[in-house]
C-alpha positions in Angstrom: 130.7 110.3 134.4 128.5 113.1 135.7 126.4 113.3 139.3 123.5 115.1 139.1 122.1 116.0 142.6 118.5 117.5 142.7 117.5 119.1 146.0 115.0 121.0 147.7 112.1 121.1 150.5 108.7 120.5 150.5 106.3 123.1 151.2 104.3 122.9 154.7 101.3 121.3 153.9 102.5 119.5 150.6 104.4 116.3 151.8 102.5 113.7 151.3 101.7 114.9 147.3 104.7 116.0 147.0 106.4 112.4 147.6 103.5 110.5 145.9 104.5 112.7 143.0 108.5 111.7 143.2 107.6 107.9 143.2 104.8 107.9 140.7 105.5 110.7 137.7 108.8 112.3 138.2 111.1 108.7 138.7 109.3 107.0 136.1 109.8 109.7 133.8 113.5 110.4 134.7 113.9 106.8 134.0 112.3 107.3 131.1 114.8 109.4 129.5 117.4 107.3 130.8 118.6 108.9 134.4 118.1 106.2 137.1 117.6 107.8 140.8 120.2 106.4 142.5 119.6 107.6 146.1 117.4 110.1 147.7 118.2 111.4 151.0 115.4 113.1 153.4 116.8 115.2 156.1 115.1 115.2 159.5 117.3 117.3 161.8 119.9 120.4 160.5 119.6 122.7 158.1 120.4 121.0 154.5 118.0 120.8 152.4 115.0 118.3 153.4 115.4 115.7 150.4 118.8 115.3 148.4 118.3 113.4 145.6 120.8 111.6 143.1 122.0 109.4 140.1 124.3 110.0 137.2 124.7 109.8 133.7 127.6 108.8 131.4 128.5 112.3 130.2 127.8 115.3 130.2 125.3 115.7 127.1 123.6 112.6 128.1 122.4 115.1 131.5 122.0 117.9 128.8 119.5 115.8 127.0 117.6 114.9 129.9 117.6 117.4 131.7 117.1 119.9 128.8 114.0 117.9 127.5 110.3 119.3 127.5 109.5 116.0 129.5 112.0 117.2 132.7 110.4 121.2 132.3 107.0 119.4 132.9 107.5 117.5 136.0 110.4 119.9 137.1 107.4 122.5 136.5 105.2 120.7 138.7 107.2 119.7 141.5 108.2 123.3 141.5 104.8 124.0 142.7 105.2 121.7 146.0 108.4 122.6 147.1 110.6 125.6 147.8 114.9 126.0 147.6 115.2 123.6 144.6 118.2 123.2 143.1 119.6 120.7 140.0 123.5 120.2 140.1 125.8 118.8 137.7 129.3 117.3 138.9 131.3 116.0 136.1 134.1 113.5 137.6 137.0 111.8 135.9 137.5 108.6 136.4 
């Protein structure tokens, strides 16, 4: 099983795009290529990162795939250009 977390804030300005473009074109596609958004966090007070994403995938490859496909670079790309700190992890647990 692997954990992918996606993080990162939204630029000043950008929230409201930048959410509309999580919900309509980046989940859909993720789901798309098989990665299911399991939870998505959205910090209001501290210093984490404003939204915490996450889901998993079966292995390792499987997040290789996705996350290593031209669909991903394009709406990574994008989102890229509404928020700042982003950051894509990969935890691979045992079971």
């Amino acid at each position: 099983m692997v954990k992918v977390k996606i993080s990162y804030d939204m630029r000043e300005g950008m929230e409201q795009e930048c959410q509309e473009y999580l919900v309509n074109r980046m989940a859909p596609v993720l789901s798309d290529l098989g990665f299911v958004v399991t939870d998505v966090w959205y910090t209001i007070w501290g210093s984490s990162p404003q939204i915490l994403g996450g889901g998993e995938l079966e292995t390792m490859d499987e997040a290789r795939q996705v996350f290593g496909s031209d669909e991903w670079t394009e709406v990574s790309e994008k989102l890229a250009s509404m928020t700042e700190n982003f950051q894509l992890r990969f935890l691979q647990v045992k079971n």
